[in-house]
C-alpha positions in Angstrom: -6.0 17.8 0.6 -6.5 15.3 -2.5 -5.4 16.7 -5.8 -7.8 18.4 -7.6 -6.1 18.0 -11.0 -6.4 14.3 -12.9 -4.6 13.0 -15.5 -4.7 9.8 -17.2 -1.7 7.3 -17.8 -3.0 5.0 -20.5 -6.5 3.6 -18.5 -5.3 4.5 -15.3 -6.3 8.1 -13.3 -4.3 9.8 -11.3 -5.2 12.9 -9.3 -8.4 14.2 -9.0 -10.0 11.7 -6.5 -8.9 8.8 -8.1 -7.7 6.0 -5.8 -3.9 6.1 -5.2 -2.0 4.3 -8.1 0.7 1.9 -7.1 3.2 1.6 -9.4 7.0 0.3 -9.6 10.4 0.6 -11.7 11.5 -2.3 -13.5 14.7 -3.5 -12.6 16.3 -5.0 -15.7 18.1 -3.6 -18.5 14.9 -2.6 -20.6 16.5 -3.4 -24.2 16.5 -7.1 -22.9 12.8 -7.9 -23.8 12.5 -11.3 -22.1 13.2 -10.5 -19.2 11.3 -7.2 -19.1 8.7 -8.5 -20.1 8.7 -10.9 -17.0 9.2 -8.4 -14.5 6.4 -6.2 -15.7 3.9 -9.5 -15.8 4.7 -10.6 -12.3 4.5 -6.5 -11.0 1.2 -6.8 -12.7 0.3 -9.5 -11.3 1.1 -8.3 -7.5 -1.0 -5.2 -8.2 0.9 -2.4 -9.4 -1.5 0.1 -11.7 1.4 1.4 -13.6 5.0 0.1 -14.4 7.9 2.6 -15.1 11.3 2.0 -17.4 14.6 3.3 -18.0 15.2 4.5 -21.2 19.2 5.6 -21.0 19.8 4.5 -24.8 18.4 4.3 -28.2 18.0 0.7 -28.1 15.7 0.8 -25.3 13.8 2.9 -27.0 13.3 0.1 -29.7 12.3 -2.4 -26.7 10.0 0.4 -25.6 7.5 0.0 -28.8 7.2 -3.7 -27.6 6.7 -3.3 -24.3 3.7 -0.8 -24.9 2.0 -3.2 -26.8 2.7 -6.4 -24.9 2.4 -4.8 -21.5 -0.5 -5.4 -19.2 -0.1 -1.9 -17.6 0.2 1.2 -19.3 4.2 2.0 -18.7 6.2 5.0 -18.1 9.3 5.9 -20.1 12.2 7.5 -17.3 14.2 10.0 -19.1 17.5 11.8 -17.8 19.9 13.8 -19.3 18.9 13.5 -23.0 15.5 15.4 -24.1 15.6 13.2 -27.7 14.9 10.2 -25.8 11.8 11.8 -24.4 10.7 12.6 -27.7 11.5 9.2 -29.0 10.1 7.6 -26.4 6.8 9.0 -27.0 6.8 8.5 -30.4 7.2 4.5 -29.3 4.0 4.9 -27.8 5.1 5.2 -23.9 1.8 5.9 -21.7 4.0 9.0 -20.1 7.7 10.0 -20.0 9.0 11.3 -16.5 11.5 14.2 -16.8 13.8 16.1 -14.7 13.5 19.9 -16.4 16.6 20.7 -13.7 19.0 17.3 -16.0 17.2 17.9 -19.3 18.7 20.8 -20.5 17.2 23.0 -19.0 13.9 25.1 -20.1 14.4 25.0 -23.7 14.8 22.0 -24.1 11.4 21.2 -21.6 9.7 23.4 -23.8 10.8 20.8 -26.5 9.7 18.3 -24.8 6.4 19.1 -23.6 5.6 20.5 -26.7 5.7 16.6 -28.2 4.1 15.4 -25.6 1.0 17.8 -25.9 0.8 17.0 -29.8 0.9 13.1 -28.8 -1.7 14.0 -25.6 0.8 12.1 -23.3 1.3 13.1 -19.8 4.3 13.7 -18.0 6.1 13.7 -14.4 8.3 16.4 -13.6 10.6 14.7 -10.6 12.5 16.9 -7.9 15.4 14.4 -6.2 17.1 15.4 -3.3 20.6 14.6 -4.8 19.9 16.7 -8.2 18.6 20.0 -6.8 19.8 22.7 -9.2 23.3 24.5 -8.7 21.3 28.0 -7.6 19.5 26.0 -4.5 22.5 24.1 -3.5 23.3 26.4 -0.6 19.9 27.0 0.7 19.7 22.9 0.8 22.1 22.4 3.3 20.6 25.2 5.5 16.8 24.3 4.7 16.9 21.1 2.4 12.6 21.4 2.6 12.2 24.3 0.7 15.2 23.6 -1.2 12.9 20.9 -2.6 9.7 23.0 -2.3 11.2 25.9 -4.1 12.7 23.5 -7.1 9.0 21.6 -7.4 7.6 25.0 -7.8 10.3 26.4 -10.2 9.0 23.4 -12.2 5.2 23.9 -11.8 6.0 27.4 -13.0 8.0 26.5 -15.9 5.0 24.2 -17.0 2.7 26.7 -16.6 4.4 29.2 -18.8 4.6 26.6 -21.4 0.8 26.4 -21.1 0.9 22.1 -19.8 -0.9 21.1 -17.3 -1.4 17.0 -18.1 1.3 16.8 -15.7 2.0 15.1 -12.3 5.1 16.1 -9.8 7.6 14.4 -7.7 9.6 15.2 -4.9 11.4 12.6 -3.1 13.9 12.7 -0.4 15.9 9.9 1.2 15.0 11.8 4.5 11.4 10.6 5.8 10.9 14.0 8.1 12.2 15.9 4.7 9.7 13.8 2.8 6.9 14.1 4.5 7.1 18.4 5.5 8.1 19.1 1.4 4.9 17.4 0.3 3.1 19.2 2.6 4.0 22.3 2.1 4.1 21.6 -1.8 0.1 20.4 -1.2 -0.8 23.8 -0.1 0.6 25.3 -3.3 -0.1 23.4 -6.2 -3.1 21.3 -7.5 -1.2 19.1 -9.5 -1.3 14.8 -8.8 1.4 14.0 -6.5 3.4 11.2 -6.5 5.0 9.9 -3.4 8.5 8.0 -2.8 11.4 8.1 -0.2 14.1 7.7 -2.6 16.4 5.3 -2.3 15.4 4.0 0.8 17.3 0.9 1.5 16.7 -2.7 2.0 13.0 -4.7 1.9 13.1 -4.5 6.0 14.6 -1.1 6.0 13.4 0.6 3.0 10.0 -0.9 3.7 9.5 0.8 7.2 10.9 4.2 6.0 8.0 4.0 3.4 5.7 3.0 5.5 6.1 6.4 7.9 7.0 8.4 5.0 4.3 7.7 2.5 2.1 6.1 5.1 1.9 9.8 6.9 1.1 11.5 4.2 -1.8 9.0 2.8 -3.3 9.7 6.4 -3.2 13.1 5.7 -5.1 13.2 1.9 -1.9 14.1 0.5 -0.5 11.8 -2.3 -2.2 10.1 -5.3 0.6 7.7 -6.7 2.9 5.9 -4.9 6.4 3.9 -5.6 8.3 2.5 -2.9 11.7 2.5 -3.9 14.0 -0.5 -2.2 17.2 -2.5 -3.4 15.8 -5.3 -4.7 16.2 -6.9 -7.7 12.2 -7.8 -7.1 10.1 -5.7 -8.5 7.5 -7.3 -7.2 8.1 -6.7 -3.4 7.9 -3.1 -4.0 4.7 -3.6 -5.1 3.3 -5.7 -2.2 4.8 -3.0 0.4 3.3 -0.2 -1.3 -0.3 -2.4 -1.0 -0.2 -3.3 2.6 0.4 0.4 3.4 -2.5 1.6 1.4 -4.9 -1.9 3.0 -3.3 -0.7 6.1 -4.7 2.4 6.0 -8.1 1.5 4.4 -7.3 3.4 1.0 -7.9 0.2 -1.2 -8.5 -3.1 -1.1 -7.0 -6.2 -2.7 -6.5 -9.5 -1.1 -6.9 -11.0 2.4 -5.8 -9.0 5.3 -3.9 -11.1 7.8 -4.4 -10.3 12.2 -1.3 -11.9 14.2 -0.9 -11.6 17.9 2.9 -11.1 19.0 3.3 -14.0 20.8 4.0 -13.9 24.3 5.0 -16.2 27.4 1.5 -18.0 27.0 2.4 -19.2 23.3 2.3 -23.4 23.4 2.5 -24.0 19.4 5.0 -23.1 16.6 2.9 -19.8 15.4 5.8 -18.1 13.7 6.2 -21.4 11.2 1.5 -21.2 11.0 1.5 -17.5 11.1 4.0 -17.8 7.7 2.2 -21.0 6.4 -1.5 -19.3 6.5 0.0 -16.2 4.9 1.4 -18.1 1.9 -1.9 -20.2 1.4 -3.7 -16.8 1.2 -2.0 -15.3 -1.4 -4.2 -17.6 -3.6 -7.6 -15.5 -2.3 -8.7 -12.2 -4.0 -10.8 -10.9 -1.9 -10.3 -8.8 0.9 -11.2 -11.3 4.2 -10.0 -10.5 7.6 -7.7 -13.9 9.0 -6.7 -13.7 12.5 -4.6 -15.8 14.0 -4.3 -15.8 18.4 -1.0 -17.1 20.0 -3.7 -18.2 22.9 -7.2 -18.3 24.3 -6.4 -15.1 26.4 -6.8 -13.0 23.4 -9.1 -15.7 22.3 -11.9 -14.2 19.9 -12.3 -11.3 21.1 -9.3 -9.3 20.5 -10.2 -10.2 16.4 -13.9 -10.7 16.6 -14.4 -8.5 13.6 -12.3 -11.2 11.8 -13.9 -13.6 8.9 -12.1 -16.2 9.9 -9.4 -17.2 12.8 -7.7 -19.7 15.2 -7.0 -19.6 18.3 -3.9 -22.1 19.7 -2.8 -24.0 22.9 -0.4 -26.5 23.3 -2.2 -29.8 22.3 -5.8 -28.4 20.2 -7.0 -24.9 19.3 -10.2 -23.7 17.9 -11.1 -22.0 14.9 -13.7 -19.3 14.9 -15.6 -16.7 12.7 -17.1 -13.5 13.6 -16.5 -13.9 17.1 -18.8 -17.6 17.4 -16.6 -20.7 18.1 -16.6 -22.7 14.7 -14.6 -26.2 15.8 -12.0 -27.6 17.9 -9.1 -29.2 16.1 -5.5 -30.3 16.9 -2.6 -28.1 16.7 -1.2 -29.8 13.9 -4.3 -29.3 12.0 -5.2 -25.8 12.6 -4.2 -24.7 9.1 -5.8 -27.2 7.2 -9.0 -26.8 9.1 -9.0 -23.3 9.0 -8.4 -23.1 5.0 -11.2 -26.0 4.4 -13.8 -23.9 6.2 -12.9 -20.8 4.3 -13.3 -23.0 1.2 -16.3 -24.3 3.0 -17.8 -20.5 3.3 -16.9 -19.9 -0.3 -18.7 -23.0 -1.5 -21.7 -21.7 0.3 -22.0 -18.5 -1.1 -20.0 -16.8 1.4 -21.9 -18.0 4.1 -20.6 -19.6 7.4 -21.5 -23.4 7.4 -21.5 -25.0 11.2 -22.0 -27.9 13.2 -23.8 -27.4 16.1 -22.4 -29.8 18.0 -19.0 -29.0 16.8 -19.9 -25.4 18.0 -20.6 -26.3 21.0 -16.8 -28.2 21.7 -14.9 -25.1 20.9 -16.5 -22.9 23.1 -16.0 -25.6 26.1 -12.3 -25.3 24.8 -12.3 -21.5 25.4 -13.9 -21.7 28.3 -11.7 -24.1 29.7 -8.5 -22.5 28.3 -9.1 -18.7 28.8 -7.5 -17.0 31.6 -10.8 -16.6 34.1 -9.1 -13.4 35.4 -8.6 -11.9 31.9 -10.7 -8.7 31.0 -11.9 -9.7 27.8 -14.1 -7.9 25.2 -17.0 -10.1 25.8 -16.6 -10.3 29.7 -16.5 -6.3 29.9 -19.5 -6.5 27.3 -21.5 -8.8 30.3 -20.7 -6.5 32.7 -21.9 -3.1 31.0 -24.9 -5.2 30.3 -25.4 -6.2 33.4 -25.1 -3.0 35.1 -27.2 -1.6 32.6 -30.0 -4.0 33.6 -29.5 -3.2 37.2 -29.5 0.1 36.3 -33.2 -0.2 34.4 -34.7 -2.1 37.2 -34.1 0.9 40.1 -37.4 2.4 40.2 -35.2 5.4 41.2 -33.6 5.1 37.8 -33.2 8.4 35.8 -34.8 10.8 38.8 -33.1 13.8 39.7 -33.3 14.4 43.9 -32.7 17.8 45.9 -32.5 18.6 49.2 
């Protein structure tokens, strides 16, 4: 149920079939330039498409024209409460302005609003917030807050429509995930305009990062969505970024960097895997592209519980193995099992992307595994051997295929 609308903020798409935009809100006070300016750089740098900023007072407003032409990402100017700040802030050059037409003074001064921003050909959001319904819904949103929201996103769709604006994008953000995710579902069905996603104000990085995850992550799965901002309290900007990516590589939406496999550990673990698990993590964020690294607490889930992987290791108490695409690679010490794994990846990259091995070296990993796996374990491969062999079996019965009746 993807948007069939698109609009464009500065180079980036939205809507329409476009991937899903990440984007973030910068935390600092955007009149201080310095340090804007580093926030936006480093969110850039983690991946976010689009970068948003407050714009309470005039002097932001003067930061604003700097930060439009020094920023690497087209940015977003957030406007409450005063419509001349809007208007200003497109005149600074802002990419879009996000609005609440329910805090802005109401349809009038929208009309205002939009108006300027159809003359500039700038975009805007139209946000709905679960804490600044308007007064006329505030009864029906404690006895059913989800079309409280739906009925105040459509007010708004409406409102645009009359004013003839349609390069426009809407919001509706709860800090209830069920709330969330059954508004933006119901709101799907009735517009066709982008939608961006958030569960506002959603807590801490652990917290706030699993609400998103359901919330947002629900919705992607169901087509629904096509920006995304996961709001946490962080003075980081940054970290809401790299949530919002591993939910979209999680679901296989987009791509961008190495994807990282880790067993849970169990009873059978005999190395420190939490301290390599956190290790091999780190080293990766220095990779762009999108390999699969598993790492195996033990040689019962051995390969093939990450055979699809690029690259892996697999640990015991004294030596583990590293492997890739399910084939033993080489046996190494525990205490070496990161370095080894990162120089063959190196390796592979030096070689065009192709897997380099020694035979011989081969061939001492999988007398590792063989001696290390749990013979009673039902592995991939073992239940692979048996289908095959009962398919042979099967194929040799010159009965094989016939159909008999009495």
């Amino acid at each position: 149920m993807a948007s069939k609308r698109q609009i464009w903020v500065g180079s980036v798409p939205v809507g329409g079939g476009a991937p899903v935009a990440v984007q973030t809100m910068t935390k600092t006070e955007t009149a201080n330039l310095t340090a804007t300016m580093d926030q936006i750089r480093r969110v850039a740098e983690a991946g976010a498409d689009i970068v948003r900023v407050a714009v309470p007072r005039d002097r932001d407003v003067e930061a604003l024209r700097t930060i439009v032409r020094e920023s690497p990402i087209p940015v977003i100017a957030d406007i409450h409460f005063n419509h001349t700040l809007a208007l200003k802030a497109i005149d600074a050059g802002a990419h879009c302005v996000r609005i609440n037409p329910g805090n802005i003074g109401g349809p009038e001064k929208t009309g205002v609003v939009v108006e300027h921003a159809r003359r500039a050909g700038v975009p805007i959001r139209v946000g709905v917030n679960s804490g600044s319904l308007p007064e006329h819904l505030r009864d029906l949103e404690f006895s059913n807050p989800v079309e409280a929201l739906v009925t105040a996103a459509t007010e708004m769709v409406e409102l645009m429509h009359r004013l003839d604006f349609h390069d426009f994008k809407v919001s509706m953000k709860s800090t209830s995930v069920p709330n969330t995710i059954a508004s933006n579902r119901l709101l799907a069905e009735r517009i066709d305009q982008p939608l961006h996603l958030g569960v506002t104000e959603a807590g801490t990085k652990w917290s706030g990062s699993l609400k998103s995850a359901v919330g947002l992550g629900t919705l992607l799965a169901d087509g629904i969505g096509d920006t995304i901002r996961i709001s946490l309290s962080t003075f980081h900007a940054e970290e809401e970024v790299k949530v919002a990516w591993e939910i979209l590589k999680a679901l296989k939406l987009r791509e961008r960097g190495p994807v990282l496999i880790a067993c849970p550990t169990c009873g059978r673990l005999q190395f420190d895997m939490d301290t390599v698990v956190q290790e091999i993590e780190h080293r990766l964020e220095a990779y762009a592209d999108p390999i699969e690294v598993s790492v195996l607490g033990c040689a019962v889930n051995g390969i093939g519980e990450a055979r699809h992987a690029d690259f892996g290791i697999t640990g015991a108490k004294d030596a583990g193995m590293i492997f890739s695409k399910g084939e033993p690679l080489k046996k190494v010490r525990t205490e070496h099992l990161v370095d080894e794994l990162f120089a063959e990846i190196d390796k592979w990259y030096a070689a065009g992307k192709q897997v380099v091995a020694d035979e011989a070296q081969r061939a001492e990993a999988a007398e590792w595994l063989a001696e290390n796996e749990d013979a009673e374990a039902m592995t991939p491969e073992r239940l692979a051997a048996l289908e095959k062999e009962a398919a042979e079996r099967e194929a040799a019965s010159p009965v094989a295929g016939r159909r008999f009746s009495r």
